[in-house]
N, C-alpha and C positions, 0 to 999 in steps of 0.2 A: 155933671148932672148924674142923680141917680134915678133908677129904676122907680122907684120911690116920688121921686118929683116929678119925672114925666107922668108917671099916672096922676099927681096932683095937678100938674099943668094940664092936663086933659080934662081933668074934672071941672077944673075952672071956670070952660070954656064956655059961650051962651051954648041954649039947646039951641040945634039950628045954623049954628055958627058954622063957616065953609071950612073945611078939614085938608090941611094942607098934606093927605096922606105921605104923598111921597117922601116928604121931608120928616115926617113921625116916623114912617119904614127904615131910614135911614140911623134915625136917634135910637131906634128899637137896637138896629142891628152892631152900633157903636158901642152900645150899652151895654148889650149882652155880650160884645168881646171882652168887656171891661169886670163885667159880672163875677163875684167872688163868693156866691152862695147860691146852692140851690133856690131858693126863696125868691132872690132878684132875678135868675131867669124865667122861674114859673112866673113873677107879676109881670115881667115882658111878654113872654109867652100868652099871658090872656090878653095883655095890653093888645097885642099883635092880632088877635082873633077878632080882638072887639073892633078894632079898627080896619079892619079888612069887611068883617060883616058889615058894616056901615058903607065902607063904597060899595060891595056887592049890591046893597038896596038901594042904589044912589040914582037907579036909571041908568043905566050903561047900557049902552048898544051890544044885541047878540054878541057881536065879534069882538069887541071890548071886555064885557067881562067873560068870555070864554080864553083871552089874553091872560087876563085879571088872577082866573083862579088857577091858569096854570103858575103864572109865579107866585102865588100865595102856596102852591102847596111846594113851590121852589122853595121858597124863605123858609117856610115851616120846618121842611125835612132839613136845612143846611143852619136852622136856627137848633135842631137836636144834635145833627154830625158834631157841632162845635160843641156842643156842653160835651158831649162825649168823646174830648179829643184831649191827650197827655202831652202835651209839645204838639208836634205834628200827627200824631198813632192817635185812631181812635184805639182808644179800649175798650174791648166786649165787655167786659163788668159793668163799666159804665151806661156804654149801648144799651145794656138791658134793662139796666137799674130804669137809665129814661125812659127807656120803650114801656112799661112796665107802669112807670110815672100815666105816661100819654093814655094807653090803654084806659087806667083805674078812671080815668078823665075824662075821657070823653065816649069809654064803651067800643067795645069788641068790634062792633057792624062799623060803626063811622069813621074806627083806624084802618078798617081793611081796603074803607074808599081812600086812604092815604097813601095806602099801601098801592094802590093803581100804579102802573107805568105811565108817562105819561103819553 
């Protein structure tokens, strides 16, 4: 599968339809190992947001999605490490090229909340 087709198989889906996140988190992050163009990871990359904001507003209990959006911004930051990794080495080049990417995307204020420890 690509990048590509999971976002079509998503679209597919009814509105409404129960969203087997966990197993989309999983195809997300197979995918993007697999990934061989900038391109295919920025469409995971939003794939990954759109589907994370949707359980976010799913109803979850305080404690639930306070879980929730700590490994979302887990996946997130280790879904950037890997784009920007040469074998095993990130490369700064890279790092920044993405950070730079992320920033232009989503705005200075809302990376800095990524940027949180957690």
């Amino acid at each position: 599968m690509r990048a590509s087709d999971l976002l079509e198989r998503l679209r597919s889906m009814p509105i409404g339809a129960p969203m087997e996140f966990k197993k989309i988190r999983d195809e997300i992050h197979e995918e993007h190992e697999r990934a061989t163009t900038t391109e295919e990871r920025v469409t995971l990359l939003k794939i990954f947001t759109t589907v994370m904001d949707r359980v976010e507003r799913s109803g979850l209990s305080p404690d639930d999605l306070e879980q929730l959006r700590a490994a979302r911004l887990q996946d997130y930051r280790l879904l950037l490490v890997r784009e920007s990794l040469i074998g095993e080495n990130v490369s700064p080049d890279i790092l920044f090229e993405v950070t730079e990417r992320e920033i232009a995307a989503v705005g200075w204020h809302q990376m800095t909340t990524f940027a949180r420890p957690l």
